[in-house]
LOTI-645581 format. One line per field, with one value per residue (C-alpha): residue number from 1; residue in one letter; z, x, y. Coordinates in nm, 4 decimals, padded with zeros to 6 digits, always signed. Last residue first. Layout:
# LOTI-645581
i = c(NUM ...)
aa = c(a ...)
zz = c(Z ...)
xx = c(X ...)
yy = c(Y ...)
This chain:
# LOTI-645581
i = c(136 135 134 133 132 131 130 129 128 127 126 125 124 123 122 121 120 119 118 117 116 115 114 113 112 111 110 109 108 107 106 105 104 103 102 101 100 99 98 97 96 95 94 93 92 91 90 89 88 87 86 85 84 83 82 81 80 79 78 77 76 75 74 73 72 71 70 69 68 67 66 65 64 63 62 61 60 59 58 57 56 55 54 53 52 51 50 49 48 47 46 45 44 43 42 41 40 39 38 37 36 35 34 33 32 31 30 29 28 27 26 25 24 23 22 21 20 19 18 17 16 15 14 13 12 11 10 9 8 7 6 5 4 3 2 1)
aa = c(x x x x x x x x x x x x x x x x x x x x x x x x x x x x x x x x x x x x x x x x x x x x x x x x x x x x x x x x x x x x x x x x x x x x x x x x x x x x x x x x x x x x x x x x x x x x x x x x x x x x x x x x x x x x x x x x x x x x x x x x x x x x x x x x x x x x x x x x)
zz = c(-04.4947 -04.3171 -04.5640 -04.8159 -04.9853 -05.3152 -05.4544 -05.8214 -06.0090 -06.3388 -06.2964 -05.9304 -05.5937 -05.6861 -05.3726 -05.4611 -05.1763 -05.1765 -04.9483 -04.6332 -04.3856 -04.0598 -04.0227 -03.7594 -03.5299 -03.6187 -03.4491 -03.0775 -03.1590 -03.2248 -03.4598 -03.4288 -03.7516 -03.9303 -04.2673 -04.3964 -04.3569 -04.5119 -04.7611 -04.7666 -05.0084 -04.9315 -05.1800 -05.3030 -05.4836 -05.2145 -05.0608 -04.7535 -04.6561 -04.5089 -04.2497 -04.1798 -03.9873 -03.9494 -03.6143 -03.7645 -04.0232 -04.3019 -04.4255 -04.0825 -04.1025 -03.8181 -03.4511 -03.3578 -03.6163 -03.5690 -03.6865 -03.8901 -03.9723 -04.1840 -04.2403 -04.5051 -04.8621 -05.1380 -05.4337 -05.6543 -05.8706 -06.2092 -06.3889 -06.4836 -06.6271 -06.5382 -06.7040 -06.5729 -06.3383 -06.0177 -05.8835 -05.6256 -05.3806 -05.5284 -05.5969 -05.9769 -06.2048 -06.4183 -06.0575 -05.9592 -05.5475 -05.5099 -05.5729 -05.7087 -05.7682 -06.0102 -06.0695 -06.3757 -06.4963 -06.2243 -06.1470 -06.1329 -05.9980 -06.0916 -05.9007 -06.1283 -06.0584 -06.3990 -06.2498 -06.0250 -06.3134 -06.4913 -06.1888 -06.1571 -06.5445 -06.5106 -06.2133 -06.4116 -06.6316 -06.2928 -06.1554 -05.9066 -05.5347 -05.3534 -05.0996 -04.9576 -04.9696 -04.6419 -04.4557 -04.4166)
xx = c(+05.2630 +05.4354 +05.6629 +05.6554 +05.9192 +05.8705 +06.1750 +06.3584 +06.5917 +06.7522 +06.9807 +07.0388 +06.9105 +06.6761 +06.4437 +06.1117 +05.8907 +05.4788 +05.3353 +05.1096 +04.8476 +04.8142 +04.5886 +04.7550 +04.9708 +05.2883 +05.5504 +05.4338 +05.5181 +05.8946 +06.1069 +06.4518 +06.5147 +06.1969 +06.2444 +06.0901 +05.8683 +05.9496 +05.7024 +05.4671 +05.1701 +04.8157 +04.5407 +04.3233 +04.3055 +04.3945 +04.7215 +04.6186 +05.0488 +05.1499 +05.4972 +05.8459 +05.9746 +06.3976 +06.5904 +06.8448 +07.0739 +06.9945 +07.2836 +07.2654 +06.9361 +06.7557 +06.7853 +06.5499 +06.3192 +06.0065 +05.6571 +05.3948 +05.0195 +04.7623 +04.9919 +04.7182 +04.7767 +04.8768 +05.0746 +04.8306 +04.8073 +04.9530 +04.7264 +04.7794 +04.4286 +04.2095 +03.9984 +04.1244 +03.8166 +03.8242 +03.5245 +03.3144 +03.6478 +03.7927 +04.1304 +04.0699 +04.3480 +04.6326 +04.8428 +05.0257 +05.0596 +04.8088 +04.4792 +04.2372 +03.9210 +03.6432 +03.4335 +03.4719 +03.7598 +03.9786 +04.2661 +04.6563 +04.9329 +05.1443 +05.3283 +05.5262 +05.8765 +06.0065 +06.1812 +05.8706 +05.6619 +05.8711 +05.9339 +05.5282 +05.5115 +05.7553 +05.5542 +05.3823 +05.6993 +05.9095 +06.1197 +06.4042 +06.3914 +06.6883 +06.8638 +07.1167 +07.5060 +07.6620 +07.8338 +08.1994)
yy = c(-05.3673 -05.6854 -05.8542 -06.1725 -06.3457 -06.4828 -06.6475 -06.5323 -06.7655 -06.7969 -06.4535 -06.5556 -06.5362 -06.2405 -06.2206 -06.0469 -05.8968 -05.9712 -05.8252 -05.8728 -05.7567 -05.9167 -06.1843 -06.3433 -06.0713 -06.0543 -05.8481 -05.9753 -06.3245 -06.1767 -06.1166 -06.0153 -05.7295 -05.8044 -05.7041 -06.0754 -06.2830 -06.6159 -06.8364 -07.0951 -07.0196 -07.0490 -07.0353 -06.7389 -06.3963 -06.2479 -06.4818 -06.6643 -06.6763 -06.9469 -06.8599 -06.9447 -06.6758 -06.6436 -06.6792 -06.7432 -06.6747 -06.9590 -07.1764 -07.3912 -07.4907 -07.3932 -07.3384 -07.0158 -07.0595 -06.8089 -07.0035 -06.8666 -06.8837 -06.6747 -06.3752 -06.1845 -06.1057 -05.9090 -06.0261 -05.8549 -06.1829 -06.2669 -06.4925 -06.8346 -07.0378 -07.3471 -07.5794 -07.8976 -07.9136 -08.0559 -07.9560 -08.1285 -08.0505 -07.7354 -07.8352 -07.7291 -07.9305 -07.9160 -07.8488 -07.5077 -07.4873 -07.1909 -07.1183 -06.9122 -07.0377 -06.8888 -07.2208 -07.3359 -07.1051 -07.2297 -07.0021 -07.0101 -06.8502 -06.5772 -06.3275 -06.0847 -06.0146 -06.1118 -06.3927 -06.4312 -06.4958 -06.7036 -06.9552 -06.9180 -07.0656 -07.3070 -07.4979 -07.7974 -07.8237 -07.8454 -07.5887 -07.6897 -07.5341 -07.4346 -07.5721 -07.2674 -07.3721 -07.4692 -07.2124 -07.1928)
């Protein structure tokens, strides 16, 4: 029998992108100081010479490009491998780790860096939603 999935665990920092996803929406946030969009949620700008706590949720496009990536071969033994691990440059900015997905066996050759991306929405359950992304 396989071993139950780990699965993240909102916090009251993160709630709002648990939402999001749950209503298939990806939202992340954006400094109103400088313009940045970025990605893990925090009550502040990561901007270096920034860090304002003026900053706002939006839902983003959910478009983006396959900045880096690596193909598990031997991995945790609730996941079907070989599965990709990969950042995503989302295009409104920040990086988010994610999977690629709808690749059959994938290979190097599949995904070339700065391929185009999208967003994907796995309903686990009726609380929780993951992004997963997918070559366009």
């Amino acid at each position: 029998m396989k071993p139950q999935k780990p699965l993240p665990e909102p916090s009251p920092e993160t709630q709002p992108y648990w939402d999001g996803l749950r209503n298939h929406e990806l939202r992340i946030q954006r400094c109103k100081a400088c313009g940045l969009g970025y990605f893990y949620p925090r009550p502040f700008c990561p901007r270096p010479g920034c860090h304002s706590r003026d900053v706002e949720w939006f839902t983003a496009s959910g478009n983006g490009k396959l900045h880096s990536y690596v193909i598990a071969h031997r991995g945790h033994p609730a996941f079907d491998t070989p599965y990709v691990i990969a950042v995503v440059e989302l295009a409104e900015g920040g990086r988010m780790m994610t999977n690629i997905v709808g690749l059959e066996d994938p290979t190097p050759d599949q995904l070339p860096i700065d391929a185009d991306v999208e967003i994907v929405y796995d309903d686990v359950s009726a609380e929780l939603t993951l992004p997963m992304f997918r070559l366009k």
